[in-house]
N, C-alpha and C positions, 0 to 999 in steps of 0.2 A: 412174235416180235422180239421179245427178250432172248432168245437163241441167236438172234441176227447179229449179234455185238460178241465177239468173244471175250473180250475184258469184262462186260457185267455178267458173263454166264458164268467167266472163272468163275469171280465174286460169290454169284451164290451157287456154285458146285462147294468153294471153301466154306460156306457157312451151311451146307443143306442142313443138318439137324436142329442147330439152331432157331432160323430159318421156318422151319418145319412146326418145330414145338411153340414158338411165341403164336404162328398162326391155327394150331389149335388149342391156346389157352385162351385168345381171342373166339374162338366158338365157344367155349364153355362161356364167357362172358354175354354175348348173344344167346344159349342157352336159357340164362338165369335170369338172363333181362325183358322177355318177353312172357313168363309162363304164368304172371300172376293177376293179370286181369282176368280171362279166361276160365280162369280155376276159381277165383275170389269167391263166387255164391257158394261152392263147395265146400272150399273151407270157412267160408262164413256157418255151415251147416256143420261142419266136423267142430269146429270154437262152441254153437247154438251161441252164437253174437248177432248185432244187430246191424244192418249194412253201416251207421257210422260209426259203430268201433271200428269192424273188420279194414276199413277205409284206409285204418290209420296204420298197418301194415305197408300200406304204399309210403308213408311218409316216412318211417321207420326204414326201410330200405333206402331211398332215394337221398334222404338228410343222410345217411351214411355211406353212402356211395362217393357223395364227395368229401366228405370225411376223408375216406379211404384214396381218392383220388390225389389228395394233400399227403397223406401219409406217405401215399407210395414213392414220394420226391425222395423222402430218408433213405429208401432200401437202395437209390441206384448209383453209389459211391464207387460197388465192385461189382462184378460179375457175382460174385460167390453172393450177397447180398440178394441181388434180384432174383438170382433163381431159388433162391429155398424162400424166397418172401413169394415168388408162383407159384413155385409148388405147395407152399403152406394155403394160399390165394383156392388153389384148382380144386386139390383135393377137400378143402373147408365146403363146397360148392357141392360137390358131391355127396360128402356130409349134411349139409344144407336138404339136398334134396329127398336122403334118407330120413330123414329124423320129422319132417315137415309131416306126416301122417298119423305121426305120435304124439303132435300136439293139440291138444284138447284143451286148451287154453288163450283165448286168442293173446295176452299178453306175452305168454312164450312164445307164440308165434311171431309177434313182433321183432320179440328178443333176437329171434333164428335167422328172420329176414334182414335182423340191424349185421349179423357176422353177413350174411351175405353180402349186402349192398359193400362193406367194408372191404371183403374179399375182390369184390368186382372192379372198385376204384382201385385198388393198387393192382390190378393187373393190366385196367385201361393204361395205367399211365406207366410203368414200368415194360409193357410188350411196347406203347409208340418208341419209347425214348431207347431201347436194345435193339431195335430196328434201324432206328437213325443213326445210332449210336457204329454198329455195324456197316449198313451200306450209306454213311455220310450225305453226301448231295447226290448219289443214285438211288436214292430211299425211296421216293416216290411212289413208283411202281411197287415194292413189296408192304409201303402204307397201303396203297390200293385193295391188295389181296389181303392184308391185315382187315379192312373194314369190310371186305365182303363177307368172309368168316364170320364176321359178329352179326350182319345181315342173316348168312345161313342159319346160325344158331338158332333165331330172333325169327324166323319163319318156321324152324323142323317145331320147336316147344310147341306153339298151338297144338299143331299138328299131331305132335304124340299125345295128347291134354285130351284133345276134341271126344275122341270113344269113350272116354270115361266120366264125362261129364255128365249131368242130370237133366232129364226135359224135365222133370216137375219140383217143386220145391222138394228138396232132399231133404229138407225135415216133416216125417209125417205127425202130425197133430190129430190128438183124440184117437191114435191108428188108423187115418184113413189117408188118401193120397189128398192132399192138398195140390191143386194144381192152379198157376200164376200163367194168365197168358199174355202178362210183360215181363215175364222170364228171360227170352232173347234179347228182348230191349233193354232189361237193366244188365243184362251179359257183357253189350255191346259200348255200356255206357261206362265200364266198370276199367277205366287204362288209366298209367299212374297221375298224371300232368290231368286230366279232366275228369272230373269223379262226378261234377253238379251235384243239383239239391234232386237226392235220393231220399230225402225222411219221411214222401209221402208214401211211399211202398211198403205198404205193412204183410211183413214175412215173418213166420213163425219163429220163435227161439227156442221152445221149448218140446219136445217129442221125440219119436223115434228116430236118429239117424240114418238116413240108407244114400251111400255116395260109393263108389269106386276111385272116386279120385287118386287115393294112395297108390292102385300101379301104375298110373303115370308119374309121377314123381319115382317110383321104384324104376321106372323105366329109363327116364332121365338118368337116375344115379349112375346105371350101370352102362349108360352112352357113352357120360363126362368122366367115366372110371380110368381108360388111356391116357386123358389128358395129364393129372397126374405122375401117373407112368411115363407118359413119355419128359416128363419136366424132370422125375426122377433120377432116367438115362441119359438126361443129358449133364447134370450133376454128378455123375458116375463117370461118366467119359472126364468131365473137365476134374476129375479128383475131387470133388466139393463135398463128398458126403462124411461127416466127420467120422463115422466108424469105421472107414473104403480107402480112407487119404495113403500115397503112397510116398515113399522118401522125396521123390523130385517135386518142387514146387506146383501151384496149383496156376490153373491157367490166369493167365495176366487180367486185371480188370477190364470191363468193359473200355474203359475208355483207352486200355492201350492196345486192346484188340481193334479199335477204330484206326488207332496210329496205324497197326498192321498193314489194314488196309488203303488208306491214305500213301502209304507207303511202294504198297504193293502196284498202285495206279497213278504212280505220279507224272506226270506232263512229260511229254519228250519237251522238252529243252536247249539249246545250245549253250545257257548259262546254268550256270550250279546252282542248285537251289539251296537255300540255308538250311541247313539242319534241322527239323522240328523235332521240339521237346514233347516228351510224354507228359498229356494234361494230369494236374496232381489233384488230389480234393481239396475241399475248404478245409477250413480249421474248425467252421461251425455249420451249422445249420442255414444259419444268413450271411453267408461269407461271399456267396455273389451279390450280393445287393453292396458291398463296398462302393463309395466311389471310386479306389482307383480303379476298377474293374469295367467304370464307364467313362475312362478318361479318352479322350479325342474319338470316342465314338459319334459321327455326325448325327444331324438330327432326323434325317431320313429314318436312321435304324428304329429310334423311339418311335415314329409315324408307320413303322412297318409292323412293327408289334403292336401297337395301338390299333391300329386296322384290324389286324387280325385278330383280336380278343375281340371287337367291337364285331366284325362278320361271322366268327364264332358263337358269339352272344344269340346274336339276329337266326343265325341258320339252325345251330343245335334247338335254339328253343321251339322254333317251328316243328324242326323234326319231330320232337316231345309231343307236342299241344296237336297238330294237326290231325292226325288218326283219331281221337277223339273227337276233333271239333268238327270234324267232315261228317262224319256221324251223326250228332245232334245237329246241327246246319240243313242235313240232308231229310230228315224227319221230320222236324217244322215247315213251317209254311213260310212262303211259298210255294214251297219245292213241294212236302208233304209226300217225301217217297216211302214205300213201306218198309219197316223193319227189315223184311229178308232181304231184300234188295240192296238198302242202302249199308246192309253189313260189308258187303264185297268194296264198298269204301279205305276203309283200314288195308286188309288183303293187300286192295290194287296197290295202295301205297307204299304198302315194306317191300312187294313184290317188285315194285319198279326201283328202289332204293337198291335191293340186293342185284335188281339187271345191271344197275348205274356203275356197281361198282364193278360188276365182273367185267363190264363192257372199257371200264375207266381204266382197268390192267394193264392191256394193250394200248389204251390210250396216251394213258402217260408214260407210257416211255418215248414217243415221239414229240409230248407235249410240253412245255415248261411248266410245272405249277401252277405260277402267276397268270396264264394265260389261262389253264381252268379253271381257277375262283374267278377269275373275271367273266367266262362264260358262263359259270354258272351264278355269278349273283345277276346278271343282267338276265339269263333266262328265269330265274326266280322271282324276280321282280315283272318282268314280261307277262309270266305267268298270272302272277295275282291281280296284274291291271286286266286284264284278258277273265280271270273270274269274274271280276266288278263289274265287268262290262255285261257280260252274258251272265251273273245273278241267276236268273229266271231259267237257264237252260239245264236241265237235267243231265241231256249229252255231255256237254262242255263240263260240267259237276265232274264226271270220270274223264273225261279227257285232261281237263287242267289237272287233276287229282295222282294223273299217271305222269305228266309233264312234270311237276312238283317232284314227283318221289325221283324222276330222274335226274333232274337240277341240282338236288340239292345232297345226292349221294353221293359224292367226291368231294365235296366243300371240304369236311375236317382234313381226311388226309391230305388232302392236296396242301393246307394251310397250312401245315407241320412243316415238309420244308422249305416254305417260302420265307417262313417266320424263322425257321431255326438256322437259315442259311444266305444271310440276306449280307451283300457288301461291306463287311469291318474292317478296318486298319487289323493286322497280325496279331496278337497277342492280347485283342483286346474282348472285353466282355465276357469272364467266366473261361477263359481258355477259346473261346470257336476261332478255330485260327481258318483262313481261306489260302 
């Protein structure tokens, strides 16, 4: 589909490394973000903690992930900014995953997972906004492949984790194998958004440690190792690296690398188009939030972004909460499906998230934005009246469970430029000129 158009293939032929490198620093982010439910009883046995300390590693990451998602608003002033705050970002992750076997502590553990989660927020929001930034209002399409990436990530982690995990409690006590045969259940129960009341599971603290866990994590390190590298090379190319810089200036900011392109695809026209100015930065930190900044902007645009934080709200959190909840949902009663069974629950769900989006690539380029958050919050919504209804149905459990993960896999990107691109008078609101 995206070959069909010769002006957006220019597009990203001129930005391929770029391009390239935000969408595998977006896999390390998918990497990092799914490997620790999975693993948790492990390291709850390499800490010898109790599943509710260990728990609070999830908390510890995820309070600092938006942390770090706030933070990363400061790095994207220049180019030169955002890429050494990614590559500090990619390779800290890498780090992260090294050092995570050497902690025998669950509070350092904590500590390690607070840089990560830290890490991973300023790369969420610094890879959307270099992207946008970049292909303007044909962003779309390379948000799409942006969030597939993080899917990929967010499905390979189990998956390298899974061999090395323990059937038996990985702490032997008195040296004998103590062995839990709601091991997989509390395996299954253990994702960051749905943790329930675990205090009735008494697992051992104290004995011999025996886990392999560490060469998954070694394993991981040395996947996420390129990503790095490749952030590095691309800082190399643009002259950004302070020991590398060469006499001729360094490449222009992101945001007059947008002009660039803005430039490069302007409207055939029979009238001259005015001149646009290269967007400057604030003076401050809150230097968009001025009022002249939202002077004659209508009120539409306030209800455009209102919407969209409000449909972001609604879809990311389900995202979170569901792979958990389908899980416990599906093990109770009524349903009362068996543990091995209702595990492929989660599975079905990222697995159809990650279809949604690879499928959504090609999609949006033919598609407006606005037209697939709207198909997707009505299939979303479709969706959950449709479980209500059939409750009782185990089928319909995976069926609506795959509908879900498909609906609601496009919702962010797609929202990014509806919201960041939505009808302004010229000069108004923070620079977005149309």
């Amino acid at each position: 589909m995206l070959w069909w158009d010769a002006r957006v293939t220019t597009l990203f032929k001129r930005n391929l490394q770029p391009t390239l490198t935000y969408w595998s620093v977006f896999f390390s982010f998918g990497l990092c973000i799914a490997f620790l439910g999975p693993t948790l009883l492990d390291l709850r046995c390499q800490t010898q903690s109790s599943l509710s300390q260990i728990t609070w590693v999830f908390f510890s990451q995820q309070f600092c992930l938006l942390i770090g998602s706030c933070l990363g608003g400061i790095f994207k002033r220049t180019l030169a900014q955002s890429l050494l705050a990614l590559f500090a970002s990619s390779l800290a992750i890498s780090v992260v995953f090294a050092i995570i076997p050497v902690c025998h502590n669950v509070v350092v553990l904590a500590v390690v997972m607070a840089v990560a989660g830290l890490a991973m927020g300023c790369i969420d929001t610094l890879s959307n906004m270099q992207l946008v930034k970049i292909y303007q209002k044909d962003s779309a399409v390379f948000l799409q492949a942006l969030h597939f990436f993080v899917g990929f990530g967010a499905l390979l982690s189990p998956l390298i984790a899974d061999p090395f995990l323990s059937d038996t409690n990985c702490i032997l006590a008195n040296g004998t194998t103590n062995s839990n045969s709601n091991l997989p259940h509390i395996r299954k129960s253990l994702v960051p958004h749905h943790l329930g009341n675990l205090s009735h599971y008494d697992l051992p603290t104290k004995g011999l440690v025996v886990t392999r866990v560490s060469y998954a994590f070694w394993i991981m390190a040395l996947i996420n190792l390129p990503v790095p590298i490749a952030v590095f090379l691309l800082l190399y190319k643009e002259r950004l690296v302070p020991c590398c810089q060469h006499s001729s200036p360094p490449l222009l900011p992101a945001d007059e690398l947008a002009l660039e392109t803005r430039i490069a695809d302007k409207d055939d026209s029979s009238t001259s188009s005015p001149k646009i100015q290269p967007e400057t930065g604030h003076d401050d930190l809150f230097g968009c939030c001025q009022s002249k900044n939202f002077r004659g902007a209508p009120c539409s645009y306030f209800a455009v972004h209102v919407t969209g934080a409000l449909l972001l709200f609604m879809t990311d959190g389900i995202l979170g909460e569901y792979s958990g909840f389908v899980y416990s949902y599906a093990v109770e009663e009524p349903l009362s499906v068996g543990h091995k069974v209702a595990g492929y629950l989660p599975s079905l769900f990222w697995g159809f998230i990650t279809l949604g989006r690879l499928i959504s690539i090609p999609v949006s380029y033919r598609m407006k934005p606005a037209t697939m958050v709207f198909i997707n919050v009505v299939g979303v919504l479709i969706t959950f009246f449709l479980l209500l209804i059939f409750s009782y149905s185990v089928l319909f459990l995976f069926v609506g469970t795959a509908s879900l993960g498909l609906f609601l896999s496009s919702t962010f990107p797609s929202l990014a430029p509806s919201c960041l691109f939505p009808k302004m008078p010229p000069g108004s609101l923070c620079g977005h000129q149309n």
